[in-house]
N, C-alpha and C positions, 0 to 999 in steps of 0.2 A: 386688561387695558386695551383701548379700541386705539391703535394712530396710525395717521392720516397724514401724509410729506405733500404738501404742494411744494410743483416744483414747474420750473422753465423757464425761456429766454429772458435776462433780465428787461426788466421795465414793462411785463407782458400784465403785469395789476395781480401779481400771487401772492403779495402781503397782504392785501385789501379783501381775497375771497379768503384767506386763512379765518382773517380775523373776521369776517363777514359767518366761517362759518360756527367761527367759535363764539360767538354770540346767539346763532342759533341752537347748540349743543347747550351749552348755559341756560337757555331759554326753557329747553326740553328737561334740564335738572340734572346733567350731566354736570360733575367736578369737572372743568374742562381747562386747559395749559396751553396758551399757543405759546411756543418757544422759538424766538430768529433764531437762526444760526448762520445767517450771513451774516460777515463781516461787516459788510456794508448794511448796517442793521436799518429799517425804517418800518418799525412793528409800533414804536412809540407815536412815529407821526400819523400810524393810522390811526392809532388809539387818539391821539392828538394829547397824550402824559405822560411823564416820565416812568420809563422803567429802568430796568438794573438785573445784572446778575442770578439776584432770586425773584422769584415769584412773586409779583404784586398783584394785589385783587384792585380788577378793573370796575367788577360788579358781581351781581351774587353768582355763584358760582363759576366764576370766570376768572382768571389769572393771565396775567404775560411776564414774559422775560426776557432778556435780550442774552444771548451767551457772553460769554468776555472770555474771550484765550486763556489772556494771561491770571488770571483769578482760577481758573478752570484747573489749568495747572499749577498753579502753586498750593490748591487743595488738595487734588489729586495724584501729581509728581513732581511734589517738593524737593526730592530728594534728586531726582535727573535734572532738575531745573539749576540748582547748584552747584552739582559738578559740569554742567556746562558753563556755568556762570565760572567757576574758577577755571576750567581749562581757555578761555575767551580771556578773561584778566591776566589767566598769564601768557598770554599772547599780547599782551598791551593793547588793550581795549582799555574802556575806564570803564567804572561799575553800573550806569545809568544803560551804554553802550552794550557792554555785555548780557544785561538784565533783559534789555527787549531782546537783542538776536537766541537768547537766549530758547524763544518759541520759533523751532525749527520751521524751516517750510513743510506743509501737511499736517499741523497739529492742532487747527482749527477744525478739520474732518475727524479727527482722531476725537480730539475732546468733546465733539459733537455726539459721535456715537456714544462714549463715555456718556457721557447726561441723558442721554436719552435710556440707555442702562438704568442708570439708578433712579430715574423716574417711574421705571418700569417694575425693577424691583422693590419700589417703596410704595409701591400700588396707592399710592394716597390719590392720583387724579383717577376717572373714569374715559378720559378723550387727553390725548394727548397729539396736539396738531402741531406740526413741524414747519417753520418758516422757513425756507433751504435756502441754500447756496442757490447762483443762478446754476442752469441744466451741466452743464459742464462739471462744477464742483460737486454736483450734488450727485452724480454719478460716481466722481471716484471716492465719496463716504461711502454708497451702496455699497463700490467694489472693493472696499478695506478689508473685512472679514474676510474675503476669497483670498486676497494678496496677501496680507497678515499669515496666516493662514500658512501660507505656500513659504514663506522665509521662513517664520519661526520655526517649522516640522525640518527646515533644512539644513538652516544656517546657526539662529539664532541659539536653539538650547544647546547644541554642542556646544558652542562658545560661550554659554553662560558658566557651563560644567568647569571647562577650560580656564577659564576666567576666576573662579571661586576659587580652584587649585594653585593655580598659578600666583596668586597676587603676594602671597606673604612670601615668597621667593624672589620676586620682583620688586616689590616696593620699595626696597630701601638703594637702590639701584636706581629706579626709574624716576624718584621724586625728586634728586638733587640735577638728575642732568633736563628733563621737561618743568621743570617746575609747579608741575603740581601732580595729587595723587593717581594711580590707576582706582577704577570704580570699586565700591566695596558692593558688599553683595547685594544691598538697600537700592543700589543705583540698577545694577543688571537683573534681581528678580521683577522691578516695576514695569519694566514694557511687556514681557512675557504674562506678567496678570494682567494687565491690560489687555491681550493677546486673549489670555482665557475671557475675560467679558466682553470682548466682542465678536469673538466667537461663539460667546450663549447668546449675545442679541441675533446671530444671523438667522436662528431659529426664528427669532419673531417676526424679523424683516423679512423673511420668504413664507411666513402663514398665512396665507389669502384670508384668513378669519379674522386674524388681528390687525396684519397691517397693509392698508392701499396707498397706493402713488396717488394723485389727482395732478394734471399737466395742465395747468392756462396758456392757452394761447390769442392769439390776435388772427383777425384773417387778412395776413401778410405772406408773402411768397417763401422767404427767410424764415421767420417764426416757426414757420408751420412746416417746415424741413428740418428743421433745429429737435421740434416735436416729435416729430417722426421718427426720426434717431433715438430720441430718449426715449421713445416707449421699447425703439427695439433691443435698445442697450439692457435697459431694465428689465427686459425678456429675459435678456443672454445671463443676468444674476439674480434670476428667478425672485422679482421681486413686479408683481402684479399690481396691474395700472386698472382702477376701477370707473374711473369717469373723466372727460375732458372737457375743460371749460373753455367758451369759444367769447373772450372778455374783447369791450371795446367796438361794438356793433352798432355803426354808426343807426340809429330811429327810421325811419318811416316817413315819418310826419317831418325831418328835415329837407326840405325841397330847395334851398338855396342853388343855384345853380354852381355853384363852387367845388359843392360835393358830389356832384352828379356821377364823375368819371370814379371819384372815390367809391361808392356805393355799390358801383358797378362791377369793381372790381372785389369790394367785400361781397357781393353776391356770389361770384365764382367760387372764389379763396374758401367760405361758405361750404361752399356745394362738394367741396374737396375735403374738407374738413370731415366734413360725415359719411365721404364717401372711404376719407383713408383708413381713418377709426375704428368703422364700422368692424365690430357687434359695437362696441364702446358707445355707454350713453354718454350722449353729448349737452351740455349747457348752455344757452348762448345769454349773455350778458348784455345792455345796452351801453355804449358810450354814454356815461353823465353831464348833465352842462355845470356839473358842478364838482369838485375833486373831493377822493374818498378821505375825506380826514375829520375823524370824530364821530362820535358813537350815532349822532344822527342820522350822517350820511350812511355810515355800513348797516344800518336799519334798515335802511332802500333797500341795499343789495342784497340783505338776507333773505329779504320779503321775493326779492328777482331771482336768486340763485335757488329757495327752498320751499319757503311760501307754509305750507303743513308737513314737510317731510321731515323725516330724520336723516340729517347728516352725516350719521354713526353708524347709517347702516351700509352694509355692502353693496353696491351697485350692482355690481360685475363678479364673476369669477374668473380670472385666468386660467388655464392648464398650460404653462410656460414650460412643463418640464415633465417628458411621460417616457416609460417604457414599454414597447408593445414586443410583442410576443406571436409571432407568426409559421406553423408548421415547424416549428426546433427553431426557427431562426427569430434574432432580437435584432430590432433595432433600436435607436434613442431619439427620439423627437425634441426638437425647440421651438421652442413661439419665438420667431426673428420677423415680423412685421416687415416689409416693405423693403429686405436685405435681400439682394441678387445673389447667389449662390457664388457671383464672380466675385465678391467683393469679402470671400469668407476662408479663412486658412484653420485645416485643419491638422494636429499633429498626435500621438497616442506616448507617454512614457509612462512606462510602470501602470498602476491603476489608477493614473488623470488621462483626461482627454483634454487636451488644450484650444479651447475656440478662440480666433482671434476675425475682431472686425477693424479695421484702419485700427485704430491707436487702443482701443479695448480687447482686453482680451480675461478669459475667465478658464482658470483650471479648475475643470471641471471631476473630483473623486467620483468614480466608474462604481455602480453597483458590484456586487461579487456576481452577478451572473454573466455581467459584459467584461469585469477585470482581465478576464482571462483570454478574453477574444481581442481579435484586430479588425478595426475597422475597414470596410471592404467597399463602400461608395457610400455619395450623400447624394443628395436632392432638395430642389424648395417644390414643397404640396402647400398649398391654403396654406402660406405663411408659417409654415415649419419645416424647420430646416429637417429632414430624418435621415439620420446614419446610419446605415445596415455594417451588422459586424458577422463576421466568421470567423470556426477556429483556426488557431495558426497552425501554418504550416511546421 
């Protein structure tokens, strides 16, 4: 299965080129899925009809969805969903109350990668195109598998161990003075298998064969700094960016004098765009005099975005993530785009290497030939970060 996550600054037109290119995938005879997973869903209003939950056919081989949380979970983790739902009641909540907080903060990201899972393994689409979260959310889906990941190896399955032992010794103790049960084992195995699939999706999310990023942006000052982070962030979780759509470009032929200074300054914006990206092919898009909603207008922009190409195919390849091998000595390379070396903390426990940028960071498990070394300097060359390691002392 080919997918394909647009993603970036909200309001930049990423629902409109999803669904613009999921019309052209469809076209070409691809089973094709665009699925929101923002909250704040508007996949319907491009389409300009009702969707839902599961997969509606738009047109021949064409489907949309919209995700829904709390559906997500109650099919998925019914079972955690309950005993939150009673440890909330008996805290005096009432049950309508209980039931929504019930969907913790984060499990919109959670349940997203879930579906995207089992869409993958039920192989029934050939193109499965991701409506994201704006640039912010849709990063920390990417970086779920790493962090998942990092607790559960630490935290979580001793205490699940703990937890299964311990409960028939505790329960009849614990239930009369909290008023309600400790988890049975249904509640504490379900996040740990959750844990397991989405740790087998990270495999798919870091295959440059299977799955690419695509970034719309605007040629805006903000936008396009916003962009720029997310292609680097997505570096840092080795998850490869194949094309950047440069959407909202105001025509040519609008000579109004109103837009003049406007124009002038998407010319720049423009010329940066391709200059920050670069290899990354770039798209540019026109500003419509008419808004993208319903199958006629994403016609245009299919015809503007594709024209005779295939949408499915790779553009780009990243190499986000290399080890080279020089005279006995290893270093570790990153594709960190457009990140100052100042702006980059690095730390080594055990066999992760810890990379942190402002509020991201990705623990990184070290091959066995660096496990054993300590990092000994870094540097940024053409947009990679490279770490030389030595043995320890």
């Amino acid at each position: 299965m080919r997918v394909i996550l647009m993603t970036g600054k909200g309001g930049v037109g990423k629902t409109s080129v999803a669904a613009a290119t999921g019309l052209r995938c469809a076209e070409l005879g691809y089973k094709t899925l665009v699925l929101s997973t923002d909250p704040a869903h508007s996949l319907a209003d491009s389409f300009d009809m009702e969707l839902s939950h599961e997969p509606r056919l738009v047109k021949p081989n064409l489907w949309g969805a919209e995700l829904d949380a709390l559906m997500e979970l109650e099919n998925n983790w019914g079972a955690v969903k309950r005993y939150i739902t009673q440890v909330l009641q008996a805290r005096g909540l009432e049950g309508v109350e209980a039931e929504e907080l019930a969907i913790l903060p984060g499990m919109d990201e959670i349940f997203s990668l879930v579906r995207m899972k089992r869409h993958y393994d039920e192989g029934e689409y050939d193109v499965l195109i991701i409506d994201s979260a704006p640039t912010g959310t849709a990063l920390r889906l990417l970086s779920l598998p790493e962090v998942a990941g990092w607790y559960m190896r630490r935290f979580y399955k001793p205490l699940q161990a703990m937890s299964v032992a311990l409960r028939p010794v505790f329960e009849p103790l614990f239930r009369p003075i909290a008023g309600f049960s400790l988890p049975n084992k249904e509640v504490m195995d379900a996040p740990y298998e959750f844990y397991e699939q989405i740790e087998a999706l990270e495999k798919v999310l870091t295959d440059p064969t299977q799955t690419s990023v695509r970034l719309v942006t605007n040629p805006e000052k903000m936008v396009i700094k916003e962009s720029l982070r997310a292609h680097a962030y997505l570096s840092l979780y080795n998850v490869g960016t194949d094309l950047v759509v440069a959407n909202r470009i105001i025509p040519d032929q609008v000579q109004d004098p109103f837009f003049q200074r406007w124009k002038e300054n998407q010319k720049q914006y423009r010329d940066e765009i391709h200059e920050n990206f670069r290899p990354l092919p770039i798209k540019e898009v026109p500003l419509y005099s008419e808004e993208m909603c319903g199958l006629e207008a994403l016609e245009r922009l299919k015809e503007t975005l594709y024209a005779d190409e295939d949408p499915a195919q790779v553009y780009y390849k990243e190499t986000t993530l290399r080890v080279v091998q020089e005279q006995n000595q290893y270093s570790l390379e990153v594709y960190l785009p457009g990140i100052p070396k100042s702006q980059i903390d690095l730390s080594k426990s055990g066999d992760e290497l810890n990379i942190r940028i402002g509020n991201h960071r990705r623990n990184l498990v070290l091959p066995q030939a660096l496990a054993a070394l300590q990092p000994s300097g870094a540097k940024m060359e053409e947009d990679y970060l490279k770490i030389r390691f030595a043995p320890m002392n």
